[in-house]
N, C-alpha and C positions, 0 to 999 in steps of 0.2 A: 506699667507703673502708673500710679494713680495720682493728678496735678491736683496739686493743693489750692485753692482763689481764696484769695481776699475778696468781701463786695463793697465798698465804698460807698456810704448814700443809701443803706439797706434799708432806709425805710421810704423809701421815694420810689417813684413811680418805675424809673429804670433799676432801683437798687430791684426790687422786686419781682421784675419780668429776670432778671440776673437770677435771682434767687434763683424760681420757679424753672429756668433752663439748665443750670447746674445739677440742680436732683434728679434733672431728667435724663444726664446724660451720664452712663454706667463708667467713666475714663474719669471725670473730676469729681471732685469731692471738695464741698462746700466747709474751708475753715475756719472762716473769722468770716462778721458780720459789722461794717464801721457804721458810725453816725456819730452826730455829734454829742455833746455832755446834755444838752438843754430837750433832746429827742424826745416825746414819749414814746419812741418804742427801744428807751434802753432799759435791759435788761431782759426784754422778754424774747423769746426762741424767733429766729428769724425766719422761721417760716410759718408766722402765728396768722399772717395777713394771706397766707394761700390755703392754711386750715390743714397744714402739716406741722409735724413735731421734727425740727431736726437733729436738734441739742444743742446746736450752735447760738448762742442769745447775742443777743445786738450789744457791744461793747465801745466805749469810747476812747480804748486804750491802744492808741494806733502799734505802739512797739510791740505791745504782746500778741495783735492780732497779724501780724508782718512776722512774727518769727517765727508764726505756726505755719506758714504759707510758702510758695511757691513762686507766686503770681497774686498780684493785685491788679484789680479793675477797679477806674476811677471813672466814674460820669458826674463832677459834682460840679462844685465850684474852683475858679482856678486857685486862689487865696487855700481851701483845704485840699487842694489837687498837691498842691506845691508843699504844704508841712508832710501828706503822704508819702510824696517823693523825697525829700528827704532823711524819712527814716527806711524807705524801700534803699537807696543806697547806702547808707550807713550800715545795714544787714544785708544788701547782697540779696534782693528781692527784684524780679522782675517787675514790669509792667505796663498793663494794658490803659492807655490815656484816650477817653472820649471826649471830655472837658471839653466845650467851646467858650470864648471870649478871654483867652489866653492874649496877653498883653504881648509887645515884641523880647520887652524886659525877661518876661517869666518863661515865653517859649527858649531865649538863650538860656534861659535856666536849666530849663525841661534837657536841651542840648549837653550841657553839663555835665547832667545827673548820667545821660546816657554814656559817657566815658568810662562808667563805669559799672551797669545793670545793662541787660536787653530790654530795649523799652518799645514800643508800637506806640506811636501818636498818631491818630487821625480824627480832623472833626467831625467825619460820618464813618460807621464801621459797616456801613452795608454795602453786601457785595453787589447790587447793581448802581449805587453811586461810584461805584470808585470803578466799574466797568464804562460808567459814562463820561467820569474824566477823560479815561483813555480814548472815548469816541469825539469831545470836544476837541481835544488835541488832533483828530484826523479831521474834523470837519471846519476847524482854524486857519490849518497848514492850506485846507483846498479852496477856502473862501477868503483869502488874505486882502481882499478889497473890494470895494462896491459893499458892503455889508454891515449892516449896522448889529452890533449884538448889546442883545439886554439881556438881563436875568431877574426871573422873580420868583419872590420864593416865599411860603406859606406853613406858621406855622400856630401850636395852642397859643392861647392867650395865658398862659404861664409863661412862656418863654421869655427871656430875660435881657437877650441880647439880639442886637439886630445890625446888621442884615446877621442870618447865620452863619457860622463859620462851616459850614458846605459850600454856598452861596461864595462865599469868599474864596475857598478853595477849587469853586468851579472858576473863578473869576478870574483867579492867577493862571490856570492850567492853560484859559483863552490866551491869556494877556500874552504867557511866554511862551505860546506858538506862535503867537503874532511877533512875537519879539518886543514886546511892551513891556513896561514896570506897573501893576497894578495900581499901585499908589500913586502915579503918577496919571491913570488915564481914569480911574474910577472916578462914579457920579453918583450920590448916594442921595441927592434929593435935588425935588423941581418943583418950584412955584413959583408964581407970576409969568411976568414976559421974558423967558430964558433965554431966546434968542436961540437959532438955529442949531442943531443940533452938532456938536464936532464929530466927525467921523472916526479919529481915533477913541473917543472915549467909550466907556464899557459900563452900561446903565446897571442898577440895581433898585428893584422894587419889593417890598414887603409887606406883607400881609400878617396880623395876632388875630388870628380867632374862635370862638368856639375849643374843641378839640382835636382838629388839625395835626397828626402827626407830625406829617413831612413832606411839603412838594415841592420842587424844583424844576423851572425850566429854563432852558438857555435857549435865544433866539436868534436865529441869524438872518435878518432883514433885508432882503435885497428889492433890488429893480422887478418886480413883474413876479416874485416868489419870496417863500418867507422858508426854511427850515426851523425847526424845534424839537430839541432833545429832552424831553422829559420823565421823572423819575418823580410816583408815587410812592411812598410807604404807607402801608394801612394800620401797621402795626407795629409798635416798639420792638418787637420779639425779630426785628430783621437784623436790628441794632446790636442786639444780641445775640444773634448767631455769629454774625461777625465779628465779633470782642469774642467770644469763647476760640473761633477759628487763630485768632491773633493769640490768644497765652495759647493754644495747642502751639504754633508756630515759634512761640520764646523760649519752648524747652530745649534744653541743651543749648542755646544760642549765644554767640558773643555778643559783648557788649557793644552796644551800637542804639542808635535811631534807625529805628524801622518804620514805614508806612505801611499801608494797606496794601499796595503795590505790589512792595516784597510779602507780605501775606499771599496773596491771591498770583503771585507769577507775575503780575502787570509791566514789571517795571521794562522801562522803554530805553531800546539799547544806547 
C-alpha cells in the first residue's frame, strides 16, 4: 500500500530535501504540497526547485491538502504547525512534527491533538541524535558527580531559535538521569563576574553561522578527564530520512504521542 504525505513548508529548504526523498522512495507518494498564501511558489508543481514535474503544485489550502493524505510532515513554524494540526485531527490525519520553539502551551496542545491522530513529535528526527540521547542517559547514570556537563550547539544563521530544541532535548535527557528538572538547573547565558560555577547546573552554548547544519556536543567535565558525545549532521537529508522512517511507523498506529524512540526501538524500559 502506498502512504500518502502531506509536505508542510514546500518551498523551504527542508520542505524540499522532503520533496526530493519522497520521489525517491517507490512506497510513498507525494500528495499535497503546503505553503503559505503570500509564497512565491504557490501554484507552481512542487518539484519545480529540483527540476522535476510532479503534478502536485504547491497549495495554500491546508483541508484540501490533508484529505488527500495519509500523513503530514511539518518542519515549519509552531503558529502554522498548530492550525496544521488542527485540521490533521479534525480529518483523522496522522503526523510527523519536526517544528522546534514549540511553547509549553502549544506542546500541551500538540498532546491534545494526539488523543486523537498517531502523531511523532521530536525536535531532531535523526537517527543518530536520538541514538545519542540514549548514550547520555548511560553516560549521566555513570557519572552522577564530580562532573560538570555543558552543551553547545551550532547552527545556520537562519535559524530562528536558540538554544535549539535538540540542545534542549539533550539537556532534559541529562537532567532526568541525574534526577534534575531542567528548568530548574539550566544556564542559558554568562557574562561578567558570574562567580563560580554550581555543580548542579547544566550549561548551554550557542553558536548562528554561515551554513551550519547541525552540531551537538554534550560535555562531561571532570577532575583530570573531560568526555564528549558528539553528533554532526552535514546534511538536512538525515532529517529526512528520519521523518519519512516516522510516517512509515504511524501507519496503521493508534492514536497516541509517539517519539523517535518508539520509531527507532529506543524506548528505555
Amino acid at each position: 500500500m502506498t502512504l500518502r504525505l502531506a509536505i508542510a513548508g514546500a518551498g523551504g529548504r527542508m520542505g524540499r530535501t522532503l520533496i526530493e526523498a519522497v520521489l525517491a522512495a517507490p512506497e510513498l507518494a507525494l500528495a499535497a504540497a503546503l505553503e503559505l498564501p503570500a509564497s512565491p511558489t504557490l501554484g507552481q508543481d512542487a518539484g519545480a526547485g529540483l527540476g522535476r514535474a510532479t503534478g502536485v503544485r504547491v497549495a495554500a489550502d491546508i483541508d484540501a491538502a490533508l484529505a488527500a493524505s495519509d500523513v503530514l510532515i511539518d518542519f515549519t513554524r509552531p503558529e502554522g504547525t498548530m492550525r496544521h494540526l488542527a485540521v490533521c485531527q479534525r480529518l483523522g490525519v496522522a503526523a510527523v512534527v519536526g517544528t522546534t520553539g514549540l511553547g509549553a502551551a502549544q506542546q500541551a496542545a500538540l498532546a491534545q491533538v494526539a488523543q486523537d491522530i498517531p502523531l511523532v513529535f521530536a525536535p531532531n528526527m535523526s537517527v543518530g541524535v536520538n541514538l545519542m540521547i540514549r548514550l547520555l542517559e548511560i553516560a549521566a547514570r555513570t557519572l552522577p558527580e564530580g562532573y560538570d556537563v555543558e552543551i553547545i550547539e551550532a547552527h545556520h544563521r537562519h535559524k530562528v531559535d536558540a538554544p535549539s530544541g535538540t540542545a534542549l532535548r539533550l539537556g532534559e535527557a541529562v537532567a532526568g538521569a541525574l534526577g534534575r528538572d531542567l528548568r530548574e538547573c539550566a544556564v542559558f547565558a554568562r557574562e561578567g563576574v558570574t562567580g563560580e560555577r554550581e555543580p548542579s547546573t547544566i550549561g548551554f552554548a550557542t553558536v548562528r553561522a554561515g551554513d551550519i547544519v547541525g552540531e551537538h556536543t554534550v560535555m562531561f567535565a571532570g577532575v583530570g578527564e573531560r568526555l564528549e558525545i558528539t553528533h554532526k549532521a552535514s546534511s538536512r537529508m538525515t532529517f529526512v530520512q528520519g521523518a519519512l522512517r516516522a510516517a512509515r511507523f504511524l501507519e496503521g498506529r493508534a492514536p497516541g504521542l509517539y517519539d523517535m524512540a518508539d520509531v527507532l526501538g529506543l524506548r528505555s524500559e
